[in-house]
N, C-alpha and C positions, 0 to 999 in steps of 0.2 A: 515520585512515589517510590516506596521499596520493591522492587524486581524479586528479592529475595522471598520465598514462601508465598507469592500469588499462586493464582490460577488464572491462562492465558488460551487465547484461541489464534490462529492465525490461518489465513484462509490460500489459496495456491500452496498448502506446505511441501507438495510431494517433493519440488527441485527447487534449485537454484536462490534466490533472494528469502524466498517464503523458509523454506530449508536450514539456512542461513540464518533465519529469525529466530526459528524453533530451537534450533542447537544453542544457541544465543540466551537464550531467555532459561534453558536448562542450566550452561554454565553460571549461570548469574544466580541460580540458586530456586526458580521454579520450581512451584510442590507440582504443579502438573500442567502439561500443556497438552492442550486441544489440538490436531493437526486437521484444518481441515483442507479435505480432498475428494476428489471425484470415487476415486475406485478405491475404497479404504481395504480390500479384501489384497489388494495388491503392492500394500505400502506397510513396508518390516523395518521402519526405522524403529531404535531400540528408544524408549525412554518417552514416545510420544503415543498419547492417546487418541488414533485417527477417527476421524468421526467424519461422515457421507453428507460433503457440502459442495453442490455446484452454487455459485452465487448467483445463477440468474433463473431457478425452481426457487419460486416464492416457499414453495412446501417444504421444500428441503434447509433452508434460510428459518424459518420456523422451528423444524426440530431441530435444527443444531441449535439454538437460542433455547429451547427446552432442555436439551440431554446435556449443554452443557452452562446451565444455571448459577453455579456459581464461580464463571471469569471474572478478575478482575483488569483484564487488561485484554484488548481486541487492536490486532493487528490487519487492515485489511489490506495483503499483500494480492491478490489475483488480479492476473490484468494478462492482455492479451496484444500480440500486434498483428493484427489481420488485413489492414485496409488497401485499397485502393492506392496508385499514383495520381496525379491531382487533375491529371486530364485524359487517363483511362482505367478502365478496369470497371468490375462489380462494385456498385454501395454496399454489399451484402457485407464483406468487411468488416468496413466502417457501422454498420449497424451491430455489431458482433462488438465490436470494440467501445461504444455505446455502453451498449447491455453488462458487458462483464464489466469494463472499467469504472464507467462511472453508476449506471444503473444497479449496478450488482456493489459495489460498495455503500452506496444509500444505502438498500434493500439491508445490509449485514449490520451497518449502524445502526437503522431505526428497531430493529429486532432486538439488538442489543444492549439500546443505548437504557431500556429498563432495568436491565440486567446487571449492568454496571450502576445504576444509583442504587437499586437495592444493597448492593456489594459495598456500597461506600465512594463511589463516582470512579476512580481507578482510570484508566486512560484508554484513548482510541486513539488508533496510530494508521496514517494511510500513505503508504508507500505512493510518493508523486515522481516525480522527472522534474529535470530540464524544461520538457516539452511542455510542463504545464504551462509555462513564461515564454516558448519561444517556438515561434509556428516552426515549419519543416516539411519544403515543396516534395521533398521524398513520402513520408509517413504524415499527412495533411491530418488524416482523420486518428490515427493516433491524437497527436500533438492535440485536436480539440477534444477528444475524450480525457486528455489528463488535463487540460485546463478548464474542462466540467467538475471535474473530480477534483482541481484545488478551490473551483468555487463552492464546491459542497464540502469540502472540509472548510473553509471560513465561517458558513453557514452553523454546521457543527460546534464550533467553535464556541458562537455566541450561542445558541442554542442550549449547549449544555453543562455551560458555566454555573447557573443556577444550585446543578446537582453537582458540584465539584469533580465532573471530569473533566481531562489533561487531556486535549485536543494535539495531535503531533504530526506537522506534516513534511514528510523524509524526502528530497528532491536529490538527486543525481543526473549525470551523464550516463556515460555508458559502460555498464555495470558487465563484469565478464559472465553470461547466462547463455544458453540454449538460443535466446533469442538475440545475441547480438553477434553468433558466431560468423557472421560472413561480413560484418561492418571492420574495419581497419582504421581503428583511431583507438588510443589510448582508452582504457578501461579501469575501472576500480574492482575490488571484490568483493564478492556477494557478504562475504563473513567481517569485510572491513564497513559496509552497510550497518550490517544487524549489530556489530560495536559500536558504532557512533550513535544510534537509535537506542541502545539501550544506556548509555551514557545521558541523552536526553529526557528519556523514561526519569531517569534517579534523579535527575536534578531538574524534574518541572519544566524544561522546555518548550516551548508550541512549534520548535522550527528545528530541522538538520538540514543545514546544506554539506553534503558529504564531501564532495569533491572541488576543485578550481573552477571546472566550466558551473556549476550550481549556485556558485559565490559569484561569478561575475555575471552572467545575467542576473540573477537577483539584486547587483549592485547597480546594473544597468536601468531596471524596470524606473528608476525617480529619474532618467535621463534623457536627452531628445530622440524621436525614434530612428534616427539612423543610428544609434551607438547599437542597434539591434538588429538594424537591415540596412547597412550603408549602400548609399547608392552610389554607383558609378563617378 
Protein backbone atom coordinates (compact mmCIF):
# COMPACT_ATOMS: atom_id res chain seq x y z
CA UNK A 1 0.00 0.00 0.00
CA UNK A 2 1.19 3.80 -0.50
CA UNK A 3 2.95 4.98 2.91
CA UNK A 4 3.06 8.29 1.26
CA UNK A 5 -0.22 10.58 2.50
CA UNK A 6 -1.70 7.88 5.09
CA UNK A 7 -2.72 8.26 8.44
CA UNK A 8 -0.78 5.89 10.96
CA UNK A 9 -0.92 4.89 14.64
CA UNK A 10 1.75 3.05 16.31
CA UNK A 11 1.53 1.99 19.79
CA UNK A 12 4.85 1.94 22.42
CA UNK A 13 6.02 5.28 20.22
CA UNK A 14 7.70 7.14 23.07
CA UNK A 15 11.34 5.05 22.40
CA UNK A 16 13.33 2.82 20.72
CA UNK A 17 11.52 0.41 17.84
CA UNK A 18 7.94 2.21 18.21
CA UNK A 19 10.15 5.69 17.67
CA UNK A 20 11.90 4.18 14.96
CA UNK A 21 8.55 3.46 13.22
CA UNK A 22 6.98 6.93 13.75
CA UNK A 23 10.11 8.69 12.25
CA UNK A 24 9.96 6.08 9.57
CA UNK A 25 6.40 6.47 8.38
CA UNK A 26 7.09 10.56 8.50
CA UNK A 27 10.09 10.21 6.27
CA UNK A 28 8.14 8.06 3.95
CA UNK A 29 5.76 10.88 3.40
CA UNK A 30 2.97 10.37 6.24
CA UNK A 31 0.20 13.23 6.40
CA UNK A 32 -0.03 12.20 10.20
CA UNK A 33 0.91 9.94 12.58
CA UNK A 34 -0.74 8.93 15.76
CA UNK A 35 2.10 8.30 18.52
CA UNK A 36 0.67 6.19 20.91
CA UNK A 37 1.85 6.38 24.53
CA UNK A 38 1.43 6.21 28.06
CA UNK A 39 2.09 9.97 29.31
CA UNK A 40 1.42 11.97 26.16
CA UNK A 41 1.81 15.20 28.46
CA UNK A 42 5.49 14.16 28.53
CA UNK A 43 6.42 13.13 24.85
CA UNK A 44 7.91 16.42 22.50
CA UNK A 45 8.76 14.58 19.66
CA UNK A 46 8.37 17.07 16.78
CA UNK A 47 5.94 15.91 13.76
CA UNK A 48 3.90 13.28 15.84
CA UNK A 49 0.53 13.47 17.12
CA UNK A 50 0.69 11.73 20.81
CA UNK A 51 -2.44 10.38 21.68
CA UNK A 52 -3.04 8.45 25.65
CA UNK A 53 -2.81 4.65 24.96
CA UNK A 54 -1.77 2.13 27.45
CA UNK A 55 -2.70 -1.15 25.45
CA UNK A 56 -3.93 -3.19 28.32
CA UNK A 57 -7.07 -0.09 29.48
CA UNK A 58 -9.73 -1.52 27.39
CA UNK A 59 -10.99 2.41 27.73
CA UNK A 60 -8.22 3.72 26.82
CA UNK A 61 -7.84 1.17 23.57
CA UNK A 62 -11.35 2.59 22.73
CA UNK A 63 -10.65 6.28 22.52
CA UNK A 64 -7.65 5.97 20.80
CA UNK A 65 -9.78 3.88 17.93
CA UNK A 66 -12.16 7.01 18.35
CA UNK A 67 -9.94 10.13 18.37
CA UNK A 68 -7.90 8.65 15.91
CA UNK A 69 -10.57 7.35 13.18
CA UNK A 70 -9.18 7.88 10.18
CA UNK A 71 -5.65 5.42 10.37
CA UNK A 72 -4.81 3.79 7.64
CA UNK A 73 -2.14 1.86 8.73
CA UNK A 74 -1.71 0.39 12.56
CA UNK A 75 1.57 -0.64 13.82
CA UNK A 76 1.40 -2.60 17.06
CA UNK A 77 4.78 -2.02 18.29
CA UNK A 78 4.40 -2.24 22.61
CA UNK A 79 5.63 -5.17 24.21
CA UNK A 80 7.41 -5.52 27.21
CA UNK A 81 10.03 -8.02 28.76
CA UNK A 82 9.27 -8.63 32.35
CA UNK A 83 9.24 -12.27 33.06
CA UNK A 84 10.40 -14.75 35.28
CA UNK A 85 13.63 -17.37 34.82
CA UNK A 86 12.12 -20.84 33.99
CA UNK A 87 12.66 -22.18 37.42
CA UNK A 88 12.34 -19.03 39.60
CA UNK A 89 10.94 -15.95 40.19
CA UNK A 90 7.21 -14.24 40.22
CA UNK A 91 4.55 -15.43 37.27
CA UNK A 92 3.57 -11.83 37.85
CA UNK A 93 6.02 -11.00 34.77
CA UNK A 94 4.98 -13.22 32.67
CA UNK A 95 1.37 -12.42 33.25
CA UNK A 96 2.33 -8.65 32.32
CA UNK A 97 4.03 -9.84 29.23
CA UNK A 98 0.58 -11.73 28.41
CA UNK A 99 -1.27 -8.72 28.85
CA UNK A 100 0.80 -6.19 26.94
CA UNK A 101 2.23 -8.38 24.33
CA UNK A 102 -0.13 -10.50 23.13
CA UNK A 103 -3.41 -9.44 25.06
CA UNK A 104 -2.83 -5.86 24.39
CA UNK A 105 -2.08 -6.24 20.74
CA UNK A 106 -5.55 -8.27 20.03
CA UNK A 107 -7.31 -5.49 22.19
CA UNK A 108 -5.65 -2.59 19.46
CA UNK A 109 -6.35 -4.84 16.36
CA UNK A 110 -9.91 -5.63 17.14
CA UNK A 111 -10.63 -1.80 17.95
CA UNK A 112 -9.12 -1.07 14.96
CA UNK A 113 -9.48 -3.58 12.62
CA UNK A 114 -13.09 -1.36 11.79
CA UNK A 115 -11.41 1.49 11.41
CA UNK A 116 -9.18 0.29 8.81
CA UNK A 117 -12.06 -1.26 6.48
CA UNK A 118 -13.84 1.92 6.71
CA UNK A 119 -10.56 3.56 5.52
CA UNK A 120 -10.10 1.25 2.70
CA UNK A 121 -8.50 -2.07 4.52
CA UNK A 122 -4.78 -0.32 4.78
CA UNK A 123 -2.50 -2.59 6.84
CA UNK A 124 -1.85 -3.93 10.49
CA UNK A 125 1.67 -4.39 11.20
CA UNK A 126 2.84 -6.41 14.64
CA UNK A 127 6.24 -6.01 15.50
CA UNK A 128 7.16 -10.09 16.55
CA UNK A 129 10.90 -11.68 17.32
CA UNK A 130 12.77 -14.38 16.90
CA UNK A 131 11.22 -15.62 19.91
CA UNK A 132 7.94 -16.06 18.48
CA UNK A 133 9.74 -19.33 16.54
CA UNK A 134 12.13 -20.25 19.18
CA UNK A 135 11.73 -20.82 22.98
CA UNK A 136 14.52 -19.27 25.44
CA UNK A 137 15.27 -21.12 28.92
CA UNK A 138 16.37 -17.34 29.85
CA UNK A 139 13.14 -15.18 28.75
CA UNK A 140 10.61 -18.59 28.76
CA UNK A 141 7.48 -16.34 29.17
CA UNK A 142 8.55 -13.65 26.86
CA UNK A 143 9.35 -16.12 24.09
CA UNK A 144 5.55 -17.69 24.64
CA UNK A 145 3.91 -14.27 24.74
CA UNK A 146 5.39 -13.48 21.26
CA UNK A 147 4.50 -16.91 19.85
CA UNK A 148 0.88 -15.97 21.12
CA UNK A 149 1.16 -12.84 19.27
CA UNK A 150 2.40 -14.54 16.05
CA UNK A 151 -0.48 -16.85 16.50
CA UNK A 152 -2.94 -13.92 16.51
CA UNK A 153 -1.29 -12.18 13.78
CA UNK A 154 -2.01 -15.43 11.43
CA UNK A 155 -5.33 -15.44 12.77
CA UNK A 156 -5.52 -11.64 11.77
CA UNK A 157 -4.48 -12.43 8.72
CA UNK A 158 -7.25 -14.65 7.56
CA UNK A 159 -9.63 -12.77 9.30
CA UNK A 160 -9.19 -9.69 7.66
CA UNK A 161 -8.44 -10.45 4.24
CA UNK A 162 -12.08 -10.26 3.32
CA UNK A 163 -11.76 -6.17 3.93
CA UNK A 164 -8.51 -5.92 2.15
CA UNK A 165 -6.09 -5.38 4.95
CA UNK A 166 -2.28 -6.15 4.55
CA UNK A 167 -1.56 -8.26 7.70
CA UNK A 168 2.56 -7.79 8.38
CA UNK A 169 4.44 -9.71 10.65
CA UNK A 170 8.19 -7.91 11.61
CA UNK A 171 10.46 -10.77 13.33
CA UNK A 172 14.06 -9.83 14.48
CA UNK A 173 16.84 -10.77 16.84
CA UNK A 174 18.11 -8.55 19.00
CA UNK A 175 17.39 -5.12 18.17
CA UNK A 176 19.81 -2.28 19.76
CA UNK A 177 16.76 -0.73 22.52
CA UNK A 178 16.61 0.07 26.34
CA UNK A 179 15.71 -3.57 26.60
CA UNK A 180 18.49 -5.32 25.25
CA UNK A 181 21.13 -3.20 26.80
CA UNK A 182 22.77 -5.74 29.08
CA UNK A 183 22.52 -8.88 26.32
CA UNK A 184 26.02 -9.07 24.49
CA UNK A 185 25.37 -10.52 21.14
CA UNK A 186 25.19 -8.70 17.96
CA UNK A 187 22.30 -6.42 17.33
CA UNK A 188 20.42 -4.58 14.37
CA UNK A 189 18.82 -1.00 14.58
CA UNK A 190 15.68 0.10 15.60
CA UNK A 191 15.68 2.56 12.38
CA UNK A 192 17.05 -0.32 10.20
CA UNK A 193 13.65 -2.29 11.59
CA UNK A 194 11.10 0.55 10.73
CA UNK A 195 13.12 0.61 6.86
CA UNK A 196 12.62 -2.90 6.20
CA UNK A 197 8.89 -2.69 7.45
CA UNK A 198 8.18 0.16 5.60
CA UNK A 199 9.72 -1.40 2.36
CA UNK A 200 7.18 -4.27 3.02
CA UNK A 201 4.14 -1.87 3.81
CA UNK A 202 4.89 -0.58 -0.15
CA UNK A 203 5.11 -3.56 -1.60
CA UNK A 204 2.21 -5.80 0.07
CA UNK A 205 4.25 -8.01 2.08
CA UNK A 206 2.71 -10.30 4.94
CA UNK A 207 6.36 -11.11 6.20
CA UNK A 208 9.97 -9.18 7.42
CA UNK A 209 12.52 -11.03 8.47
CA UNK A 210 14.91 -8.23 9.27
CA UNK A 211 17.94 -9.87 10.27
CA UNK A 212 20.22 -13.39 9.77
CA UNK A 213 19.15 -15.07 13.16
CA UNK A 214 15.06 -14.30 11.76
CA UNK A 215 15.90 -15.82 8.37
CA UNK A 216 17.41 -18.93 9.68
CA UNK A 217 15.00 -20.07 12.23
CA UNK A 218 12.31 -19.28 9.96
CA UNK A 219 14.20 -21.51 7.46
CA UNK A 220 14.70 -23.98 10.24
CA UNK A 221 10.88 -24.06 11.42
CA UNK A 222 10.09 -27.06 7.93
CA UNK A 223 13.20 -29.01 9.62
CA UNK A 224 13.72 -31.65 12.19
CA UNK A 225 13.74 -30.46 15.68
CA UNK A 226 17.04 -30.62 16.63
CA UNK A 227 18.18 -27.97 13.80
CA UNK A 228 16.36 -25.84 16.61
CA UNK A 229 17.43 -27.41 19.94
CA UNK A 230 20.28 -29.85 19.10
CA UNK A 231 20.96 -32.30 21.53
CA UNK A 232 24.07 -33.21 22.99
Amino acid sequence: MEINGSVALVTGANRGIGLAFSRALLARGAAKVYAGVRRPEDFKEPGLEAVRLDVTDPEQVEAAAAAASDVTIVINNAGIQAGPGLFEGSFDGARRELEVNYLGTWAVSRAFAPVLAANGGGALVNMLSVASWRANSRWPSYAASKSAQWSLTNALRIALREQGTLVVGVHAGYVDTDATVTVDAPKIEAADVAEMTMDAIARDEPEVLVDEPARQVRAALSGPLDLQYPTP
